[in-house]
C-alpha positions in Angstrom: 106.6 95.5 129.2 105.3 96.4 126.5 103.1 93.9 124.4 104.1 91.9 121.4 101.8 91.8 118.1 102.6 89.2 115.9 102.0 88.8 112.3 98.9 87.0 111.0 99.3 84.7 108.3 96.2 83.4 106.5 97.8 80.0 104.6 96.5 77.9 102.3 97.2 74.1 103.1 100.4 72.7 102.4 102.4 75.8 102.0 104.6 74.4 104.9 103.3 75.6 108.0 104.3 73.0 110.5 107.7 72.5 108.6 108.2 76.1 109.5 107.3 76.4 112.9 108.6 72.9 114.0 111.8 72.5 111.4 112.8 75.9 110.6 112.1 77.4 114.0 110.5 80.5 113.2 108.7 81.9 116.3 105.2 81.1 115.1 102.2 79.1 116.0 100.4 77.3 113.8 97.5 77.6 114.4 95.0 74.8 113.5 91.6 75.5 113.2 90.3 72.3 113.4 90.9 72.2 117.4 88.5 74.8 117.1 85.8 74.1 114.7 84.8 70.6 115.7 83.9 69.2 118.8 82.5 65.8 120.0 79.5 65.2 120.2 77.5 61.3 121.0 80.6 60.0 119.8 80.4 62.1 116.1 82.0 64.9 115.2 79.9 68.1 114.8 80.4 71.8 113.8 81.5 73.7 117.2 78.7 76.2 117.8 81.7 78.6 119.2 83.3 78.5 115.9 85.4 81.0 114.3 84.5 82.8 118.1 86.5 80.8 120.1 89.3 80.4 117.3 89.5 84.5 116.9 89.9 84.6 120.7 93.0 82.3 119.8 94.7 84.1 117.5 94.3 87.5 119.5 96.2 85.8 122.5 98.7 84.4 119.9 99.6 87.7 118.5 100.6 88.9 122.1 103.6 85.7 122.1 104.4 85.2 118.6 106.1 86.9 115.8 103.9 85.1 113.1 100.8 83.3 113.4 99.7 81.2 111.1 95.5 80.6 110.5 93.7 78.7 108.5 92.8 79.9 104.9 88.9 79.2 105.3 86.7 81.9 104.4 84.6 82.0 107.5 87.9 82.4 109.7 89.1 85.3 107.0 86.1 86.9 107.2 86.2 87.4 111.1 89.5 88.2 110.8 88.3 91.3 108.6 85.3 91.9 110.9 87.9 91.8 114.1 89.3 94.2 112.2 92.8 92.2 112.4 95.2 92.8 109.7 96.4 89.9 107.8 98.7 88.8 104.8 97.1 86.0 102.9 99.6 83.1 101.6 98.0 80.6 98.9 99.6 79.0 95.3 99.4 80.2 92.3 95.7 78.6 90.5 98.2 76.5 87.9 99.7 74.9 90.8 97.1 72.5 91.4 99.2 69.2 90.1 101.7 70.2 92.4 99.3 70.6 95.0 98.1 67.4 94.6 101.4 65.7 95.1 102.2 67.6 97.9 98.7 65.7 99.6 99.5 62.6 98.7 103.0 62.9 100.4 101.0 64.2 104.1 98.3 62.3 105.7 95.5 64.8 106.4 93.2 63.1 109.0 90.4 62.3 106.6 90.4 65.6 104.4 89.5 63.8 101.4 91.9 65.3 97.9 88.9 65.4 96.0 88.1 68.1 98.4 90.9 69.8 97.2 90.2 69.2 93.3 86.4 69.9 93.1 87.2 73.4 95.0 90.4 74.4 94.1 88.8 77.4 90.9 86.0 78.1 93.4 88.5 78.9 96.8 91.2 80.9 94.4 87.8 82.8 93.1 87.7 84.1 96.9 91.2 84.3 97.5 92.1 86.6 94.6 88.9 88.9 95.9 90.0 88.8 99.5 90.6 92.0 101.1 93.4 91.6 102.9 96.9 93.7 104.3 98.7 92.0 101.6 98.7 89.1 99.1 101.3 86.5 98.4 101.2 84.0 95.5 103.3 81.1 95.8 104.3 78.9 93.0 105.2 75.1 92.7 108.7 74.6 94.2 107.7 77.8 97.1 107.3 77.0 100.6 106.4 79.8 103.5 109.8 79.2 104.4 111.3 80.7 101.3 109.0 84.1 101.7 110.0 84.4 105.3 
């Protein structure tokens, strides 16, 4: 049998991951990165030393199942994608999207992520998106969701 390589998404939160993979039933995995970066430690949570190691490892396994796996957008976990040498298409919004953005976090409960997060890096994280070498590139804008691209 012969064995299956999946897509690699790299998406920017809230693009509609899990309501693509859960709702929409695409075969994907989303993949979150956050199994995989933190671990406990004396009862805090700290940096896994493993990390984006271990979550690489994951996605290589994933491609071999899914049609599409989605990663996280972080620029550690892009950057060992590149250095794995595994191709990916990059998914984030459009930089004038960020009110839109913003509504869409305060509709989702993101574990602690605080939106200011979001606001103080939002011109900073689309300065490395846009520069990202990458397979391919796709800018959403307000009203898009992945599920409208796939």
């Amino acid at each position: 049998m012969e064995k299956k390589i999946g897509n690699v998404w790299s998406v920017f939160p809230l693009c509609g991951k899990t309501y693509c993979t859960d709702i929409v039933g695409v075969d994907a995995v989303d993949s979150d990165s956050s199994q995989f970066s933190w671990v406990e430690e004396d009862g805090k949570k700290v940096r896994n030393p493993e990390f984006p190691k271990n979550y690489i490892e994951h996605i290589k396994d994933a491609i071999t199942k899914h049609e599409y796996v989605f990663v996280s957008s972080h620029q550690e976990v892009r950057d060992a994608l590149e250095k794995e040498g595994i191709p990916f298409t990059l998914v984030y919004p459009h930089r004038n999207c960020l009110s839109k953005w913003i509504d869409r976090y305060e509709k989702r409960d993101f574990n602690g992520f605080p939106l200011q997060v979001l606001i103080n890096n939002w011109e900073k994280w689309h300065d490395e998106l846009d520069s990202q070498n990458c397979e391919k590139k796709i800018i959403i804008n307000d009203n898009d969701y992945l599920s409208n691209i796939l």
